[in-house]
C-alpha positions in Angstrom: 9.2 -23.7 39.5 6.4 -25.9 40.9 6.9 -29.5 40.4 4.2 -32.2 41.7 6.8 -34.9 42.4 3.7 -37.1 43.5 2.0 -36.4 40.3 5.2 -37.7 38.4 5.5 -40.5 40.3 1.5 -41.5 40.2 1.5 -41.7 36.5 4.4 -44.6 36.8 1.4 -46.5 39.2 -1.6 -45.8 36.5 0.1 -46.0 33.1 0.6 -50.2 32.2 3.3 -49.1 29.3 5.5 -47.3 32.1 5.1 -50.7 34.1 8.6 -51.7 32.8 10.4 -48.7 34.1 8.7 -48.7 37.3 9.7 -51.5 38.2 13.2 -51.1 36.9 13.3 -48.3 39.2 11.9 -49.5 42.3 14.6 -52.4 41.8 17.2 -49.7 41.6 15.8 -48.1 44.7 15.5 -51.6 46.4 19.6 -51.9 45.6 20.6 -48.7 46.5 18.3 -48.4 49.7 17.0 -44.9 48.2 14.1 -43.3 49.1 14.4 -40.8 46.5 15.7 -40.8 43.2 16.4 -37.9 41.0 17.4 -37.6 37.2 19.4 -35.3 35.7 17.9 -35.4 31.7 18.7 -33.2 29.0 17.6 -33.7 25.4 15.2 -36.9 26.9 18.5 -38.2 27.7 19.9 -38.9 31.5 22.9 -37.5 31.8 23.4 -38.6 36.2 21.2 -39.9 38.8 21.1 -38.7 42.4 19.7 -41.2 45.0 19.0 -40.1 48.7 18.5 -43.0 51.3 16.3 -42.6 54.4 16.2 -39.1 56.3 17.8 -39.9 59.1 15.2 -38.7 61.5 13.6 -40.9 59.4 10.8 -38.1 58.8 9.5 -37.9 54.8 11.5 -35.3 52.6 9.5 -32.1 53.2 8.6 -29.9 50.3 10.9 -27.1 50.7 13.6 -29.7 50.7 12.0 -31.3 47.0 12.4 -28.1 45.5 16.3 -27.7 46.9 17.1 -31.1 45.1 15.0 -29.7 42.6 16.8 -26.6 42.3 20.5 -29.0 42.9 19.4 -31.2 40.1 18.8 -27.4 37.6 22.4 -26.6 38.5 23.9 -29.3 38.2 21.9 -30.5 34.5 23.4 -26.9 33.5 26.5 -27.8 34.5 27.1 -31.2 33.6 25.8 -29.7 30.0 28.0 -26.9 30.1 31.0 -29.7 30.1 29.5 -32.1 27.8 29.5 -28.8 25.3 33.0 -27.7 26.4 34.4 -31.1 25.4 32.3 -31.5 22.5 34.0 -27.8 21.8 37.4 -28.8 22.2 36.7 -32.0 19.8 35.6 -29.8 17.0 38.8 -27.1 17.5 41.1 -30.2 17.5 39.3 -31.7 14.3 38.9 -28.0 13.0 43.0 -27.5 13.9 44.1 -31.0 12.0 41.7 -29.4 8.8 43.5 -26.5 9.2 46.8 -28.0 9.3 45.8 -30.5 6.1 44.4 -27.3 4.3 47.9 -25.4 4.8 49.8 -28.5 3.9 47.6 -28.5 0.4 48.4 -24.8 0.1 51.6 -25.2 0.7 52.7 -28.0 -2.0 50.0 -26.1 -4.3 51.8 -23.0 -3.6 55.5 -25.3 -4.8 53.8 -26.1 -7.7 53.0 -23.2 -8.7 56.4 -21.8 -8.2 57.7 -24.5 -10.2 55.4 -24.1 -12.9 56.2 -20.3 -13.3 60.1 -21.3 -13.0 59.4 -23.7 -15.9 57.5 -20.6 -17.9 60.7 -18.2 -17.4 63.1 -21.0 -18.6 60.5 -21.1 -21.5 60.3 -17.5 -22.3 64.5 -17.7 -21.8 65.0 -20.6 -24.6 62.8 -18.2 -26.9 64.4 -15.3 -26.3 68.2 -17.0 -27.2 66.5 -19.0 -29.9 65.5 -15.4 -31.2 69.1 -14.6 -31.0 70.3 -17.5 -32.4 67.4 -17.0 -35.2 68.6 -13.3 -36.3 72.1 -13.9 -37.3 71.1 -17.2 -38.8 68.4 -15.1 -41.1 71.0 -12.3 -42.0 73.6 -15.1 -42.9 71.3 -17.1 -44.9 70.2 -14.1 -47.0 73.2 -12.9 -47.7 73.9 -16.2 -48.9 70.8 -16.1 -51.2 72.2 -12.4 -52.2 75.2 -13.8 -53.2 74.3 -16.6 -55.3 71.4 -14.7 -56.9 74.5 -12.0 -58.1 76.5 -15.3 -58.9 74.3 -17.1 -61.0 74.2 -13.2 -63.2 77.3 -12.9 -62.9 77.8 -16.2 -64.0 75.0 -15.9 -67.5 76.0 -12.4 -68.2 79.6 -14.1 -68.6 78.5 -17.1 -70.9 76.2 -14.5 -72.4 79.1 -12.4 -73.3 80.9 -15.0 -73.9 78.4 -16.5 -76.8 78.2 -13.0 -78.0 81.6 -13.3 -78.4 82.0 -16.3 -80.2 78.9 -15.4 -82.1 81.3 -12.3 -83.7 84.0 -14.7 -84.1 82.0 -17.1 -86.2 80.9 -14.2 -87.7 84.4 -12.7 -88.5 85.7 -15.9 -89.9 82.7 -16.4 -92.4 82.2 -13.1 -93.8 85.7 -12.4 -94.5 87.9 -13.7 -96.6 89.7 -15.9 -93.8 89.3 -19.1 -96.5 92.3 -17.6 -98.2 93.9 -15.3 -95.2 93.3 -18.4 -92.5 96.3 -19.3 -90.7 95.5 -22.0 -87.8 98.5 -20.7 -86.1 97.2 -17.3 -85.4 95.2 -15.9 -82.7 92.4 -14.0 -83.1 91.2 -11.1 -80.6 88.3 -9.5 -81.1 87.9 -6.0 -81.9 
C-alpha cells in the first residue's frame, strides 16, 4: 500500500484543532529522542507505539524503509489483535464454562425435584391402592350388616305380627265361647 507519511504529518502542521495532538507528540518525540513515531490503531484505538531515534548514519529514513515499518507496524496490528481476540476468547469460554456449570447445577436439583415429586406421586397412587383394599372388605362387611338387620327387623315384625295374630285368636276364643262359664284361670290355653 502507498502511504504519504508527509501528507499525514502535514495535516498535523495546517489543521488548528489537531494543534493539541501535535504538540503532544512532538513532546513525546522530544522525550524519547525519536525521529519517527509509528502507531499501531485498530478500531480508532492505539493499541502500541513504535519510536525509532536518529539513523545512525544520521541520513533521513528512506522510503523503502517507511514502507518496511509500514509493513512491521501491518503485522504486528494483526497480531497484537489476534491476542487481544484470543484473550477476549478465553474470557467468554471461562464465563460461557461457569454458565454452563450454573445451568447443570439448576438441572441437576431440578432434575431431584422432580424425582422427588414422582416418588411422592407413587407413594400417592400406593395409599389409594391399600385404601382401595382397605375400602372393599369394609363395603362387603358393612352390607352384610345392612342385610342382616334388614332380615332382622322382618324377622323381628313378622314375629310380633304373628304374635298379635295370635293373641287376636285368643281374644277371639275366649269371647265367642262359652269360657264365662268353662273359664278356669288355672289353665293354659294353646292355640289350635
Amino acid at each position: 500500500p502507498s502511504i504519504n507519511f508527509n501528507n499525514c504529518f502535514t495535516r498535523f502542521f495546517i489543521n488548528t484543532d489537531l494543534k493539541e495532538i501535535k504538540d503532544s507528540a512532538l513532546q513525546f518525540m522530544e522525550i524519547t529522542n525519536s525521529t519517527l513515531v509509528i502507531p499501531f490503531s485498530m478500531n480508532k484505538s492505539i493499541l502500541a507505539l513504535m519510536y525509532l531515534g536518529k539513523k545512525l548514519d544520521g541520513n533521513r529514513f528512506s522510503k523503502g524503509e517507511y514502507y518496511f515499518l509500514s509493513e512491521i507496524r501491518a503485522v504486528t496490528t494483526a497480531a497484537l489483535s489476534n491476542a487481544m481476540l484470543y484473550i477476549r476468547m478465553q474470557a467468554l469460554n471461562e464465563t460461557l464454562e461457569e454458565k454452563v456449570k450454573k445451568r447443570t447445577r439448576a438441572l441437576e436439583e431440578a432434575q431431584g425435584q422432580l424425582v422427588h415429586s414422582e416418588k411422592l406421586a407413587s407413594l400417592g397412587v400406593m395409599v389409594a391402592g391399600i385404601a382401595h383394599e382397605i375400602n372393599t372388605p369394609a363395603g362387603i362387611i358393612n352390607a352384610a350388616i345392612q342385610n342382616i338387620s334388614s332380615n332382622l327387623d322382618e324377622i323381628l315384625y313378622s314375629t310380633i305380627h304373628e304374635s298379635e295374630f295370635h293373641y287376636e285368636k285368643i281374644i277371639e276364643q275366649i269371647l265367642t265361647q262359652k269360657a264365662s262359664l268353662d273359664f278356669d284361670p288355672s289353665r293354659k290355653y294353646v292355640m289350635a
